[in-house]
N, C-alpha and C positions, 0 to 999 in steps of 0.2 A: 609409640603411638597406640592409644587407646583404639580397636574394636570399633567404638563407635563415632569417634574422631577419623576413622578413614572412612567408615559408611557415609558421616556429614562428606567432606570431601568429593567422596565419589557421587554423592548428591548432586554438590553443587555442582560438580565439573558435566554431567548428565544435563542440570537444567541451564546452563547456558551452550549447552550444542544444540538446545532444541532450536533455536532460531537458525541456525545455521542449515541444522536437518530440515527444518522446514523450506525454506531457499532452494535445497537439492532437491526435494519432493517436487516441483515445477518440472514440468516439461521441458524438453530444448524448444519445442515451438511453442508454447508460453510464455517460455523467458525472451523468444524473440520480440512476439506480439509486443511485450509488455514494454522491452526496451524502444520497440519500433514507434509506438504509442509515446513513450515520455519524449523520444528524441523529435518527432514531431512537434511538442509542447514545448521545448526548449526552442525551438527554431521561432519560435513566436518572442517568447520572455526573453532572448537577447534585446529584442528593441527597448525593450522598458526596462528589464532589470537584470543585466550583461554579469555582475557578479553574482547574484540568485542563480542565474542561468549553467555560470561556471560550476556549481558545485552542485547541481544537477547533474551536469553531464559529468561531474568525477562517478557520482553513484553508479549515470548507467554505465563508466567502461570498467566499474567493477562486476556489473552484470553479464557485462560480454566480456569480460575474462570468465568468468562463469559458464556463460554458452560455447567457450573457445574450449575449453576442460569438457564440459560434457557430452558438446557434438563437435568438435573439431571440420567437420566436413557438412555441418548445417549450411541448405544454399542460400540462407540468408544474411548467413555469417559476414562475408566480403560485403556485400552493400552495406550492412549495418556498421562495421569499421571504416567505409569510406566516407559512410553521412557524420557518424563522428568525428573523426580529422576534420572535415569540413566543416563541422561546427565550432571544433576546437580553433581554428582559423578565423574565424568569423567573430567570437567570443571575442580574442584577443583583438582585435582588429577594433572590436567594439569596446572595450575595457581602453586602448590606446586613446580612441574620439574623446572620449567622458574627460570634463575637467575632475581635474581631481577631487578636490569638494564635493562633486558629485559622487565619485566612488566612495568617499568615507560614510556620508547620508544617504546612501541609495536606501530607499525606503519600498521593500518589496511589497505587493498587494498581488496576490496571484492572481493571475488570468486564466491560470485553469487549473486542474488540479491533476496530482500526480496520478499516474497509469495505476499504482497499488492500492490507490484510497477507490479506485473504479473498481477494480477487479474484487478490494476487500466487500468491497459494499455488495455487489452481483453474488457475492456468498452468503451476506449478510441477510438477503433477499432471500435467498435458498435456501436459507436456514427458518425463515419467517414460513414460507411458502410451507413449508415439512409442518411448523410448529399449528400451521391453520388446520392441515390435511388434518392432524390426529386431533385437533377442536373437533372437526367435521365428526371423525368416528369414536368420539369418546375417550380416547387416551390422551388424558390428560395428563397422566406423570411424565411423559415423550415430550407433550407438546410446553410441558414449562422447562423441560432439559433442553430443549430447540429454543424456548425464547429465552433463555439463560444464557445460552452460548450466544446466540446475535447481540443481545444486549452488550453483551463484555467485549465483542468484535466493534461495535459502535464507540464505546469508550476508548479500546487502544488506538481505533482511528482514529477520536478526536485528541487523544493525549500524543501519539506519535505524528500526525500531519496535521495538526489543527491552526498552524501560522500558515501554512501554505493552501487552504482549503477557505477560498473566499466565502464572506458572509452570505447568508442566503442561499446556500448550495442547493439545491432542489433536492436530489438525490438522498443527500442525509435528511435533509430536515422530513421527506417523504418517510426514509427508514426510519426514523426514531417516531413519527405519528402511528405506522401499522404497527411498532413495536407495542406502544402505549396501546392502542385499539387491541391487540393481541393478546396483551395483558391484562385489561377491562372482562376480555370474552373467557379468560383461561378461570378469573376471580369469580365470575356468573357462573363457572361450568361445575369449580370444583363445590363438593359436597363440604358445608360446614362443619 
């Protein structure tokens, strides 16, 4: 094996851990919130859309295997395992009523959206917020690196959550206007 045939390699094996490294970067009280948040949100979407709802809650008890590995003795840990089971119960119970035709067409339209397209966006917002400060003071090479980065946090949220992120979200459609506004102000600032 070629030198540079292991460097590729060791490339790619590096850039798919970053998702993963990023997941472990979260706090155990993040990872709670976040879960506490989405399991709220599933308790709602069982009534309307019980198999949508199921494969939510597989993600979050892969989040609290997560939070189980990282804090082991989080005192959020045991409520947040027993609201699960009891959704998990609830789910099935619900998946049970549904005539079947129903479960093959269940046709999801979300009711709310997921805890990470919340938390991505309140970054996304963070990242605006920074990119205005240095408008304010002049640094504008900063403030196109900050609306570079929101911008591209905007697209993976619409290309990773954008079936489950009802039309009309306020929130996005708010962030992609200061984006645009941000953008207008950074094209007026810089020098021709």
């Amino acid at each position: 094996m070629s030198r540079r045939h292991s460097g590729a390699i060791l490339a790619l094996a590096l850039f798919a851990a970053v998702p993963a490294s990023a997941a472990l970067a979260q706090s155990p009280d993040e990872t709670a919130q976040v879960i506490q948040r989405s399991v709220e949100d599933i308790a709602v979407q069982i009534r309307v859309a019980p198999t949508a709802a199921q494969e939510d809650l597989n993600r979050q008890k892969e989040q609290l295997e997560t939070l189980r590995r990282q804090a082991p003795n989080h005192p959020m840990l045991s409520s947040l395992e027993r609201r699960v089971e009891e959704l998990d119960q609830e789910i099935t119970a619900a998946l049970q009523e549904q005539p079947e035709a129903a479960q093959e067409s269940e046709q999801f339209l979300p009711l709310h959206v997921p805890a990470e397209v919340r938390r991505e966006l309140r970054h996304v917002e963070t990242l605006q917020t920074q990119a205005d400060r240095d408008l304010m003071r002049g640094a504008t090479e900063s403030a196109a690196e900050y609306l570079s980065r929101a911008k591209a946090m905007i697209e993976e949220i619409e290309a990773e959550y954008g079936d489950r992120i009802p039309p009309g979200y306020a929130a996005l459609i708010v962030a992609k206007e200061r984006g645009a506004a941000l953008q207008d102000q950074l094209s007026r600032a810089e020098p021709d």
